[in-house]
VEXDREN-2710 file (C-alpha; in Angstrom, 1 decimal):
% VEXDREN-2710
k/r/px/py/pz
1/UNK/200.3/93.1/100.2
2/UNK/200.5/96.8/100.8
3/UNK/198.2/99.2/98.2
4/UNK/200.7/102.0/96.7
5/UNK/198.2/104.5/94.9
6/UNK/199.5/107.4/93.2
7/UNK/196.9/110.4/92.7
8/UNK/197.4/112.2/89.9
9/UNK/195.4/115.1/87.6
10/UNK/195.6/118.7/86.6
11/UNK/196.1/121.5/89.5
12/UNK/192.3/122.2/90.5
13/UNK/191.2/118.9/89.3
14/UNK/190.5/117.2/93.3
15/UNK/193.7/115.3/94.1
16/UNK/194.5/117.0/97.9
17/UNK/190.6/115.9/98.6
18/UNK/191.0/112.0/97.4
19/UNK/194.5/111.5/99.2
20/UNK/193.0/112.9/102.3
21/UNK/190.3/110.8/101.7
22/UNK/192.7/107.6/101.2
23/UNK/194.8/109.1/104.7
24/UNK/190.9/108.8/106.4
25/UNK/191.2/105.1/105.2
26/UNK/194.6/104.4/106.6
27/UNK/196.7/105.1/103.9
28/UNK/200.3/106.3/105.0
29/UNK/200.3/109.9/102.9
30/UNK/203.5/110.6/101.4
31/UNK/203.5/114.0/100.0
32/UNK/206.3/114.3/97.4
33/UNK/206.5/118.2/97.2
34/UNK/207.5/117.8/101.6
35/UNK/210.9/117.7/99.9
36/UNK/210.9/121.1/98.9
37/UNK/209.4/122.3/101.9
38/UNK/212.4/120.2/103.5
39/UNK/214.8/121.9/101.3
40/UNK/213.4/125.4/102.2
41/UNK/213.6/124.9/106.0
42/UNK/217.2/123.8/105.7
43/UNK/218.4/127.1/103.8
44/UNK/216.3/129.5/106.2
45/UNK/214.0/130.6/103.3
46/UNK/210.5/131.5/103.7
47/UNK/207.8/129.7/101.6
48/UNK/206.8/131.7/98.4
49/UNK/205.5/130.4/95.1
50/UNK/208.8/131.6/93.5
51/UNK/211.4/130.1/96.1
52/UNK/209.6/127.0/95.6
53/UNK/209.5/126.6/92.0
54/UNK/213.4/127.5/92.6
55/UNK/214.0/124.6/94.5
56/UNK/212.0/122.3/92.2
57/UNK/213.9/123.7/88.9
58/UNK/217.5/122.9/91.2
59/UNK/216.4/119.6/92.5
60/UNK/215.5/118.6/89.0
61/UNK/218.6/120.1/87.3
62/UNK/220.6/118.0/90.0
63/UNK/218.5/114.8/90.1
64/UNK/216.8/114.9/86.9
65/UNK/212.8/114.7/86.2
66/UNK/212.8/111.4/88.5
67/UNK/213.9/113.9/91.5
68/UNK/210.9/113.5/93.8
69/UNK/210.7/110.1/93.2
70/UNK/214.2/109.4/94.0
71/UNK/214.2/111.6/97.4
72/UNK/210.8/109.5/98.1
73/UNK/212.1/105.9/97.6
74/UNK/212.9/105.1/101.1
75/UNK/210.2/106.8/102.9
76/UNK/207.7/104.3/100.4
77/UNK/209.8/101.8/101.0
78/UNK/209.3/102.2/104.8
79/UNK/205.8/102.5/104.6
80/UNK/205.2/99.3/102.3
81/UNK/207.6/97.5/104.7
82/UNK/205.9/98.2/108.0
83/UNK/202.8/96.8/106.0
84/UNK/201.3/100.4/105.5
85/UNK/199.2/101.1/102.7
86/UNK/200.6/104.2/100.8
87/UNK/198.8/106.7/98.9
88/UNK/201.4/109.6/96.7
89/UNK/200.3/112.8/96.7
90/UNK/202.2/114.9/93.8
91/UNK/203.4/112.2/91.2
92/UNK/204.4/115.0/87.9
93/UNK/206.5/113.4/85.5
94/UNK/206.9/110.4/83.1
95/UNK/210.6/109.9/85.0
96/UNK/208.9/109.9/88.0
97/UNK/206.5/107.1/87.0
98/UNK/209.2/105.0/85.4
99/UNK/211.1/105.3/88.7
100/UNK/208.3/104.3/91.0
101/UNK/207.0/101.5/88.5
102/UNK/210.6/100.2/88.5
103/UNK/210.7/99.8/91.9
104/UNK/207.2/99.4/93.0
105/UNK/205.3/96.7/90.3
106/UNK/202.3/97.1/92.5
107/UNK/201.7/100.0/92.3
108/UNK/198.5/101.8/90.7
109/UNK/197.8/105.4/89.2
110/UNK/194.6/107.0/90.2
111/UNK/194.0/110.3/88.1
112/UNK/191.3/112.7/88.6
113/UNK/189.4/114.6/85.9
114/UNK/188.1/117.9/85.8
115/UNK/187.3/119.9/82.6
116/UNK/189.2/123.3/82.6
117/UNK/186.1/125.4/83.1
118/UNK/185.3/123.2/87.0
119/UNK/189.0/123.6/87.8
120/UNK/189.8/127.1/86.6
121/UNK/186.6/128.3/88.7
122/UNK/187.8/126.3/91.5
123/UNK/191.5/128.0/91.4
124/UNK/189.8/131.7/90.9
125/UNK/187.7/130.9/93.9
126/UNK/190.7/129.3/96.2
127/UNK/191.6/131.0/99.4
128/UNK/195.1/131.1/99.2
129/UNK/197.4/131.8/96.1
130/UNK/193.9/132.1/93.6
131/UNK/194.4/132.0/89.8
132/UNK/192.9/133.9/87.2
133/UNK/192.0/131.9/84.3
134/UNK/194.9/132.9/82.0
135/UNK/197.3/132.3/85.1
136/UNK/195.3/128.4/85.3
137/UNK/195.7/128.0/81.6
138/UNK/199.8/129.0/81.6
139/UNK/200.0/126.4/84.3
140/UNK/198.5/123.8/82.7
141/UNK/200.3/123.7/79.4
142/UNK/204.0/124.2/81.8
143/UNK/202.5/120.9/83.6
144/UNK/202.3/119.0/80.6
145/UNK/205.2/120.0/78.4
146/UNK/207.8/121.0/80.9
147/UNK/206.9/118.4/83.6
148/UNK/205.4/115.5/81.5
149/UNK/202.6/115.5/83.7
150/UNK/200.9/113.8/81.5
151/UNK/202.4/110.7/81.0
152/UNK/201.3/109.8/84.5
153/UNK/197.8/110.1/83.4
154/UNK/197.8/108.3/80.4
155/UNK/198.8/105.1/82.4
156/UNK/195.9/105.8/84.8
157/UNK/194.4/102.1/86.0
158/UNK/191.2/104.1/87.5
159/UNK/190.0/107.5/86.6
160/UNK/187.5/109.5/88.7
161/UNK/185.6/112.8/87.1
162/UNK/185.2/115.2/90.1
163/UNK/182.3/117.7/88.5
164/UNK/180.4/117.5/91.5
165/UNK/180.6/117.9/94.8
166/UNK/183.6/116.7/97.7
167/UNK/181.0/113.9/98.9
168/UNK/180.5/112.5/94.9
169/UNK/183.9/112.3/95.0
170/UNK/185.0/110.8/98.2
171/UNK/181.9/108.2/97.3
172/UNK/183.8/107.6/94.2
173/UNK/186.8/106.7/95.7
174/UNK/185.5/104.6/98.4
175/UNK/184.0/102.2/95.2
176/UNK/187.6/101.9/93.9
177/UNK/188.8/100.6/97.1
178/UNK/185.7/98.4/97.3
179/UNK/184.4/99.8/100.5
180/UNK/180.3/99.7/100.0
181/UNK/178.9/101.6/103.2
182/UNK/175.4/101.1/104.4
183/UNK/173.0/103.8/103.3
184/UNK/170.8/105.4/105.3
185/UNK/167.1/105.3/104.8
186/UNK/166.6/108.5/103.4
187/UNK/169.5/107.8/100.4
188/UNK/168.1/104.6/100.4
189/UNK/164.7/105.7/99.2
190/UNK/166.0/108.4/97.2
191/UNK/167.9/106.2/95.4
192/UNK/165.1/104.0/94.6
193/UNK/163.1/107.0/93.9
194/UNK/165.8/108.2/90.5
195/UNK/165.0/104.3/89.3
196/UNK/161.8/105.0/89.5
197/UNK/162.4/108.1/87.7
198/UNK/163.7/106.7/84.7
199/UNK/160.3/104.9/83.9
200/UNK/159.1/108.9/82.9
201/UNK/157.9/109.5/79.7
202/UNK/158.8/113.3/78.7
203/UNK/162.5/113.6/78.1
204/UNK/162.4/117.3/80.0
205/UNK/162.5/115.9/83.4
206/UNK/162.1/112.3/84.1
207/UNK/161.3/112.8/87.8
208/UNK/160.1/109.9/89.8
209/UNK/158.3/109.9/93.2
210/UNK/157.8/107.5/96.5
211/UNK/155.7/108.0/99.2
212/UNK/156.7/106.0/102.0
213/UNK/155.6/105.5/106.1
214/UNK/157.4/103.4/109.1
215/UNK/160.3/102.6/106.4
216/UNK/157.8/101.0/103.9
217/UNK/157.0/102.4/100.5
218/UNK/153.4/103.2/100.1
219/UNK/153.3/104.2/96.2
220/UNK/155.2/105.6/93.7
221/UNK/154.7/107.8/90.7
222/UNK/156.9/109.3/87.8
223/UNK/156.2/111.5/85.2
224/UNK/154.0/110.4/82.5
225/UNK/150.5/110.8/80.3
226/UNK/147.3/109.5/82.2
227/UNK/146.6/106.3/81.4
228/UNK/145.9/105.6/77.3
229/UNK/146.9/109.0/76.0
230/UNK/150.0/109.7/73.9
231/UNK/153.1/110.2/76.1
232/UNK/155.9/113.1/75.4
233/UNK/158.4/110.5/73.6
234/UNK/156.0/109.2/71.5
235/UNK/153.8/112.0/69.8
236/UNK/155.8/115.7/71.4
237/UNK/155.6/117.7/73.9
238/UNK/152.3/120.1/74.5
239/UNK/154.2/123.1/75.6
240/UNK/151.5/126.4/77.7
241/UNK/153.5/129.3/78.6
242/UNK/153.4/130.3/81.9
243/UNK/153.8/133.6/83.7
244/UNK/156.3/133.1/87.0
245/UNK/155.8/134.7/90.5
246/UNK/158.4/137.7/89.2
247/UNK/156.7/138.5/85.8
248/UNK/158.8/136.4/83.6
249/UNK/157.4/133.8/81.3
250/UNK/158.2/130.2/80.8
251/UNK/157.3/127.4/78.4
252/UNK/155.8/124.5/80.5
253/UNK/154.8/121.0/79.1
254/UNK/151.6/119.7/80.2
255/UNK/151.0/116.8/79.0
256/UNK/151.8/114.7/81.8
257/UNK/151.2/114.1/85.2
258/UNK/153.6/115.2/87.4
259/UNK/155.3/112.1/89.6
260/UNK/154.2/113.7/93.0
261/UNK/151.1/114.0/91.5
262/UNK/150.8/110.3/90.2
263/UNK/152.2/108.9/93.6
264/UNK/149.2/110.6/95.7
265/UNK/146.6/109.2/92.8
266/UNK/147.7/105.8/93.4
267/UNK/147.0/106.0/97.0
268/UNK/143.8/107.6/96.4
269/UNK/142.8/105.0/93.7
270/UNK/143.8/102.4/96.2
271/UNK/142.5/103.8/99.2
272/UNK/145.6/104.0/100.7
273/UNK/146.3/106.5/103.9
274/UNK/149.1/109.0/103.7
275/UNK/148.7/110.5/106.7
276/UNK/151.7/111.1/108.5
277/UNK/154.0/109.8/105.4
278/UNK/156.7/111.3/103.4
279/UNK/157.2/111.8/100.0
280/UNK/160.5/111.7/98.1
281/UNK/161.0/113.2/95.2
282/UNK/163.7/114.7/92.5
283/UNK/163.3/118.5/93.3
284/UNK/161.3/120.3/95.4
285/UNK/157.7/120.0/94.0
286/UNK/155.8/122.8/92.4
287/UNK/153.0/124.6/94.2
288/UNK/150.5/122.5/92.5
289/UNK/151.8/119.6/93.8
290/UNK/152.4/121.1/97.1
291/UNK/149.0/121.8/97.8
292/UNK/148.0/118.4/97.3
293/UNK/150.7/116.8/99.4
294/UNK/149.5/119.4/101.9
295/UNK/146.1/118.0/101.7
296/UNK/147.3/114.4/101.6
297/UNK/148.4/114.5/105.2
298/UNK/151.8/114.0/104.4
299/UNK/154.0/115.8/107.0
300/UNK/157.8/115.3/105.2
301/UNK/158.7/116.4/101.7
302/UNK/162.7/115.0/100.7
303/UNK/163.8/116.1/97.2
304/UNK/167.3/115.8/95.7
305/UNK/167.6/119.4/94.6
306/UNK/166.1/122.2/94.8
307/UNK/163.4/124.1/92.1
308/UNK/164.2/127.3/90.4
309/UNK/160.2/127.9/91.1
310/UNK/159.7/126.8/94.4
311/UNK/159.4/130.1/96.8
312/UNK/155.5/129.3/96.6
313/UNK/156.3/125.7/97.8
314/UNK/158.4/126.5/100.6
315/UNK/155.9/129.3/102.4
316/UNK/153.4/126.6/102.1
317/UNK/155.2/124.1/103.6
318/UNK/156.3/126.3/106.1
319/UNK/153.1/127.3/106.9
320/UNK/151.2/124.2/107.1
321/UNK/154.0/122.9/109.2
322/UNK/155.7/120.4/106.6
323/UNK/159.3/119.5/106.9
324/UNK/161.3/119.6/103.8
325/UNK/164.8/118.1/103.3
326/UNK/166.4/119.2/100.1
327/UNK/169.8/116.9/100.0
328/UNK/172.0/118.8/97.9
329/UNK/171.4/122.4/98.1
330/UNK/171.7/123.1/94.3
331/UNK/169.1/123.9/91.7
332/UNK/167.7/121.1/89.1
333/UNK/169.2/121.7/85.8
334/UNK/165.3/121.5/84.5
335/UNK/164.0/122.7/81.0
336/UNK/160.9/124.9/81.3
337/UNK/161.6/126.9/78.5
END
């Protein structure tokens, strides 16, 4: 049987970027505010803002708040029949719902979550018809009293919160629909590289560590006490202060090892080559650590993020002739103060 998936959510909250990415799927879009588009090309008006609220406020005076639904029925019905999956882009009101439900038992709400701060940035930021904050706010409380947009919402069967990036999302949705896609070997590794994170012992920065050669993981590290001293969870952190390259100062914890650090100690412990390897690791390393992978003979560095420290790091890399990857060019929310 056909999907039917209604995306719903707050304006600025993701839902044109999750029905496009149910379209790339082969979901038959149905866009329910076409119909005032439709109704605008008929009269010879142009498309503002303000002609098209007009044309919503008339539909819905004529066909009540289950308008778009209504003027949608048969081109769903279409879809479903031709054995078409069918994703709804611009589900609003409670009516609406109660309309489509009616009609449509299969079908399931989808709703996307952003918190007012991520979607009023994204709106002030648009290219076309940008909001200011105070315009984002007006239109949210009109959605949800005059519209009932949130009745839609409430009945989600899946939510997805889109704080990140398009890519986290799209991932997201492709879970939903149960479509698991092969990673590739560098997301592979990195992935096993944040499990191996999570075995850190100082709460500021559980960063974990792999160094691996011809697909095949050599060592791994994470952060952590040497071997039979107190560890950060335990007893505290040991906090230094520390001047930065532009003359501010930071508080630092050093009572651990660092994971880049551990991961190059197990090789050397276990005579181990790195030559020619690559590390992965959570952020681009400091220039401590840098220095030693330098020496290791390790030739590519792939972190997650980037460092808020790490101009040092990337000259020496540079210069040495060291590739380095960062995957999502974006700073580590890291405490060092």
């Amino acid at each position: 049987m056909p999907r039917i998936i209604a995306v719903v959510g707050l304006t600025g909250s993701g839902k044109s970027e999750v029905s496009a990415t149910l379209q790339d799927r082969g979901f038959s879009k149905i866009r329910f505010g076409d119909a005032t588009m439709e109704v605008l090309q008929q009269k010879g008006l142009p498309v503002t803002e303000e002609n098209e609220r007009h044309v919503r406020e008339e539909l819905r005076r004529q066909l009540g708040m289950a308008a778009y639904a209504t003027l949608n029925l048969g081109k769903i019905r279409s879809a479903v029949n031709s054995g078409k999956d069918v994703v709804i882009d611009g589900l609003y009101s409670w009516e609406e719902y109660k309309v489509l439900k009616q009609e449509f038992p299969e079908l399931q709400v989808l709703s996307i979550y952003a918190s007012p701060q991520t979607r009023y940035q994204r709106l002030a930021t648009r290219s076309e018809r940008p909001l200011t904050t105070e315009q984002a706010r007006s239109r949210d409380f009109s959605e949800i009293e005059n519209i009932q947009k949130a009745g839609p919402i409430s009945m989600a069967d899946y939510t997805l919160v889109n704080e990140g990036n398009v890519d986290d999302l799209k991932k997201q949705v492709k879970k939903i629909l149960g479509v698991y896609e092969r990673h590739n070997w560098d997301e592979y590794f990195m992935n096993i590289t944040r499990e191996v994170g999570t075995r850190g012992t100082c709460d500021r920065g559980r960063s974990g560590a792999i160094i691996v050669k011809n697909k095949r993981i050599l060592t791994t590290g994470y952060v952590g006490s040497p071997v039979g001293l107190p560890h950060c969870d335990d007893v505290g952190h040991l906090m230094h202060e520390v001047q930065q390259e532009n003359g501010t100062k930071s508080q630092h914890c050093v009572r651990t090892t660092h994971a880049e650090q551990n991961a190059l100690i197990q090789a050397a412990r276990f005579g181990i080559s790195l030559e020619g390897a690559t590390i992965y690791c959570k952020m681009e390393p400091c220039h401590v650590c840098a220095k030693m992978i330098v020496n290791a003979g390790i030739t590519r560095v792939v972190a997650e993020k980037r460092y808020q420290a790490a101009r040092l790091t990337r000259e020496m890399f540079k210069e040495a002739g060291i590739q380095l990857d960062v995957i999502h060019d974006e700073e580590e929310e890291y405490a060092n103060k």
